[in-house]
C-alpha positions as CSV (number, residue, x, y, z in Angstrom):
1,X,0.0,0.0,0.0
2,X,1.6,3.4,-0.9
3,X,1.5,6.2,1.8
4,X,-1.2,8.2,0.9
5,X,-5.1,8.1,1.6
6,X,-7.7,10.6,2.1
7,X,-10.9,10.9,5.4
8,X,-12.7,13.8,5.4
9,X,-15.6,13.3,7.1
10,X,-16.2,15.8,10.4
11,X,-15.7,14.4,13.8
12,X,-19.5,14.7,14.2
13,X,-20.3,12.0,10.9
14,X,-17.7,9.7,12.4
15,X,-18.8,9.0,15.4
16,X,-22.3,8.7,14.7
17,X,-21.1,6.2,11.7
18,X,-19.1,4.0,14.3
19,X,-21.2,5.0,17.1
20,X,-18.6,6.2,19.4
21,X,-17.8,9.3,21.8
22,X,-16.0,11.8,20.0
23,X,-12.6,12.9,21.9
24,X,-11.4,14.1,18.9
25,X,-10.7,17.7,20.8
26,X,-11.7,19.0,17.5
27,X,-8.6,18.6,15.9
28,X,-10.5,16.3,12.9
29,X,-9.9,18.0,9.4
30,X,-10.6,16.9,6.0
31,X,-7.6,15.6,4.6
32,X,-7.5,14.9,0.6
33,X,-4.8,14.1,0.8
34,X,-2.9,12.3,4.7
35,X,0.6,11.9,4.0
36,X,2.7,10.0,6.9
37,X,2.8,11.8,10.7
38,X,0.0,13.2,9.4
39,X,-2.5,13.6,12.6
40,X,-5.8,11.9,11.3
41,X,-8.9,10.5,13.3
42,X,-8.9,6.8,14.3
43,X,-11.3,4.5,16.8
44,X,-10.4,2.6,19.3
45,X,-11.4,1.7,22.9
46,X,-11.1,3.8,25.5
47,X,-9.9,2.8,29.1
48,X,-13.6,2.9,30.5
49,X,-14.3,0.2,27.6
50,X,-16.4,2.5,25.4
51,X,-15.6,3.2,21.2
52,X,-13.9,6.5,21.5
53,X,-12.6,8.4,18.0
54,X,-9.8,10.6,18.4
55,X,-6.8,11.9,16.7
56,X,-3.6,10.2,16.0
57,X,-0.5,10.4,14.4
58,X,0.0,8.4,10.9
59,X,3.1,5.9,11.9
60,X,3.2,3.7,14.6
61,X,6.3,4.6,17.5
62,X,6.6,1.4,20.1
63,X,7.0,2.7,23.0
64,X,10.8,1.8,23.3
65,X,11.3,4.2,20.3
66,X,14.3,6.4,21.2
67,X,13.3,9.7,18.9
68,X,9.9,10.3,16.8
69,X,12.4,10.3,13.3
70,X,11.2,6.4,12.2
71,X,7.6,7.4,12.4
72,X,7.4,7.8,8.6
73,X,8.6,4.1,8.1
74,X,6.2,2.4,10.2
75,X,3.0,3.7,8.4
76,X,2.1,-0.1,7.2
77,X,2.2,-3.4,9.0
78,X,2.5,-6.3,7.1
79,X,-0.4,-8.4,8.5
80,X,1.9,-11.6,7.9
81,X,4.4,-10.5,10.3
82,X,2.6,-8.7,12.7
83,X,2.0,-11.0,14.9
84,X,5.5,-11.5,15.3
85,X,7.6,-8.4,14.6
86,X,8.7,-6.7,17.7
87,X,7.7,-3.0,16.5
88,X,4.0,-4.0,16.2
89,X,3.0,-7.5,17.9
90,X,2.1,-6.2,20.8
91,X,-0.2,-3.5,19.5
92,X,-2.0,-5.9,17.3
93,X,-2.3,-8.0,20.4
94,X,-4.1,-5.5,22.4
95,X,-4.4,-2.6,20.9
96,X,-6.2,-2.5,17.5
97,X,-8.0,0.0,16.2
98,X,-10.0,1.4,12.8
99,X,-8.9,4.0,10.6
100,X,-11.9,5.8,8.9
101,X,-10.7,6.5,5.2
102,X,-12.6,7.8,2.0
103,X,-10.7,5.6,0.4
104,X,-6.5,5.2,-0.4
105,X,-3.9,6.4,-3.7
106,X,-1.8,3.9,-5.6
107,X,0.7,5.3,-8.3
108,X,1.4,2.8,-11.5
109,X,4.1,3.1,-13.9
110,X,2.9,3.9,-17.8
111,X,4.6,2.2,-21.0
112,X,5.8,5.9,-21.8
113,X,7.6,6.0,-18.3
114,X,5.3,7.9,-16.6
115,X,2.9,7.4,-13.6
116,X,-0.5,7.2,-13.5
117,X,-2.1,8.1,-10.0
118,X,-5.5,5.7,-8.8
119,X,-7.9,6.5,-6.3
120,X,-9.8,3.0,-4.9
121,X,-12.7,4.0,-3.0
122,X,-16.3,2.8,-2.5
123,X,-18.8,2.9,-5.6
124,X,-21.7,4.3,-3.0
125,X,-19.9,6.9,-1.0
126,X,-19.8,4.9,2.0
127,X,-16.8,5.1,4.6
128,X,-14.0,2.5,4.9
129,X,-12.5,0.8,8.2
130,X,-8.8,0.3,7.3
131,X,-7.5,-2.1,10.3
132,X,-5.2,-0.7,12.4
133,X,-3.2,-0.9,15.0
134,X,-1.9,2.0,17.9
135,X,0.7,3.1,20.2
136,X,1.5,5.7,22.8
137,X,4.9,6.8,22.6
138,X,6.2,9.5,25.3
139,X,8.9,11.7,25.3
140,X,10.4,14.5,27.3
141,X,8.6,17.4,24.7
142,X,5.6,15.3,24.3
143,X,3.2,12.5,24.7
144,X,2.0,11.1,20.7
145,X,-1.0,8.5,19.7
146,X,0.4,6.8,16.8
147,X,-1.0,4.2,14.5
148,X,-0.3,1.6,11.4
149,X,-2.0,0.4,8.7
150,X,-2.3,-3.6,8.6
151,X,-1.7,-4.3,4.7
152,X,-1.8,-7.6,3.0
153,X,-1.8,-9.4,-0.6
154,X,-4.0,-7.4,-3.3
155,X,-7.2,-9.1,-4.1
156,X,-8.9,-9.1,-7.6
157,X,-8.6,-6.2,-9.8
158,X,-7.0,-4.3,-7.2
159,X,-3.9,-6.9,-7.6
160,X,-3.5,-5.0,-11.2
161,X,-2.6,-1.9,-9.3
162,X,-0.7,-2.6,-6.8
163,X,0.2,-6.2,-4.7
164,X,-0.5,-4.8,-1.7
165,X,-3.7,-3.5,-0.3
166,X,-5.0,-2.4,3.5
167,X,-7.0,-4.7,5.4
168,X,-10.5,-3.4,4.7
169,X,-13.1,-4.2,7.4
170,X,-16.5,-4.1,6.9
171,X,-19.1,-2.9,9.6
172,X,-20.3,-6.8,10.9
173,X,-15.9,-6.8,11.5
174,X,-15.7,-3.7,13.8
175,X,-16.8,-5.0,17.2
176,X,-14.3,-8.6,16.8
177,X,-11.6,-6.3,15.5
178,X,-11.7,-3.5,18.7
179,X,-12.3,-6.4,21.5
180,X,-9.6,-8.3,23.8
181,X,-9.4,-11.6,22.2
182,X,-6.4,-14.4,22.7
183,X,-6.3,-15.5,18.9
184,X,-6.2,-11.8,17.3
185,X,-4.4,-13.8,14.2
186,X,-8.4,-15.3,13.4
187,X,-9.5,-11.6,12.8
188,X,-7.0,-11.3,9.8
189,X,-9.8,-12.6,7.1
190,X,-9.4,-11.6,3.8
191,X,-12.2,-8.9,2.0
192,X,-15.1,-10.9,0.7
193,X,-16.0,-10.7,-2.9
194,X,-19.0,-8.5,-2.4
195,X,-16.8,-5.8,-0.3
196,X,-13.9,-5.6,-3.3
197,X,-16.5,-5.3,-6.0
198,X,-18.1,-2.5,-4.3
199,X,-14.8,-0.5,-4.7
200,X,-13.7,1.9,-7.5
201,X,-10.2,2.2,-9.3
202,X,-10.5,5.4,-10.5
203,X,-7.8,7.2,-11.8
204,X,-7.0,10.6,-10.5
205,X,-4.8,13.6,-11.7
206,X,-1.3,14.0,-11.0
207,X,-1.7,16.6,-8.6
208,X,-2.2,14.4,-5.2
209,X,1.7,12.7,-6.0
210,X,2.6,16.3,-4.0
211,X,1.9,16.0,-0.1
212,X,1.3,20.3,0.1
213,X,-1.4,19.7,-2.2
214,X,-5.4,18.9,-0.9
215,X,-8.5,19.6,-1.6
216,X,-11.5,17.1,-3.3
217,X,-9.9,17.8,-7.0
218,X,-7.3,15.2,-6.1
219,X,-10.4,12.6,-5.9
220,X,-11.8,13.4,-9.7
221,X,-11.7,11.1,-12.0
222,X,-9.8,11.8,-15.0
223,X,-9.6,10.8,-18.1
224,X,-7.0,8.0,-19.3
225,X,-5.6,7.5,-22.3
226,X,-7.9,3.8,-23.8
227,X,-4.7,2.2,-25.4
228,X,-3.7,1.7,-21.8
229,X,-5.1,-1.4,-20.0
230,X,-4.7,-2.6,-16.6
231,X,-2.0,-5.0,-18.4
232,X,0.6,-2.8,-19.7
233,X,0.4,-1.1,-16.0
234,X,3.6,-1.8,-13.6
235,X,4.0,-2.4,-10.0
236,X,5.4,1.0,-9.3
């Protein structure tokens, strides 16, 4: 999964879509365009048990992290290894959590050397749950909520724009992905056929391959050239 995505619903949307309390502080901005360390809205559960969405920070810091300058490599965990790795297994052990997107960038590479940006996102609108995991990493200056995205092997067409993709969870997944559970490996499903036909390649204008750039013109479609097919793309 390349490191960009976009969530810009209000604080106010969000929690009534996952039916939590909002902390947020009303830091939650529309972001066309999240770039790594970027602070974005996530759910997870609060002490007192209860959904809660607030804001974290795009790039999961263990807590044994000497310095925040690593943040902006540890923006996707590989959910084959997460169980395992020693940056992220105990997060995904007990501290999961979903990241609301409108949906996430890929970039391909053209027969003419040049890159073609795609914005996969659902056909109807609705919101996404990207599985994730967080951390709270402390420091003398500070005290940062930080998160990863689990990614796995692209499914279907999505495999012809990229091999990796973001665990998507669909609503019936929320509750067994946010609660304690011994066997958190069983929640690592792959998306069902219904969920990845329900999603939209749609390819975007060049514009969103620059992180100072936002706004929803970096989600309209474009138009691409028809002697390209999904077959002549590259992995880029």
């Amino acid at each position: 999964m390349c490191g960009r995505y976009a969530t810009t619903r209000s604080s106010g949307e969000l929690s009534a879509l996952f039916e939590s309390s909002d902390d947020s502080d009303g830091l939650v901005r529309a972001d066309h365009n999240v770039a790594p360390t970027d602070p974005v809205p996530l759910v997870r559960v609060s002490p007192e048990g209860h959904r809660s969405l607030c804001v974290g920070r795009w790039g999961l810091l263990p807590h044994w992290s000497r310095s925040a300058s690593g943040a902006a490599r540890m923006i996707n965990a590989r959910a084959e290894t997460v169980a395992t790795s020693r940056a992220y297994a105990g997060s995904f052990s007990r501290r999961r959590c979903l990241v609301p997107a409108d949906g996430w960038y890929e970039w391909v590479r053209l027969p003419d050397g040049g890159r073609q940006a795609y914005f996969m996102t659902p056909r109807d609108g609705s919101v996404l749950a990207l599985a994730g995991i967080w951390s709270v990493w402390e420091s003398e200056a500070e005290t940062r909520l930080t998160f990863s995205v689990l990614t796995t092997a692209a499914l279907g067409d999505l495999a012809e724009v990229h091999d990796r993709m973001p665990v998507l969870l669909p609503p019936e997944r929320w509750s067994s992905w946010l609660a304690p559970t011994d066997e958190p490996g069983r929640l690592l499903t792959p998306a069902s056929t219904e969920q990845l036909a329900g999603l939209e390649i749609r390819p975007v204008g060049a514009a969103v391959g620059d992180v100072r750039n936002d706004g929803p013109q970096l989600t309209a479609r474009v138009a691409v050239a028809p002697t390209v097919s999904p077959q002549e793309l590259t992995l880029f």
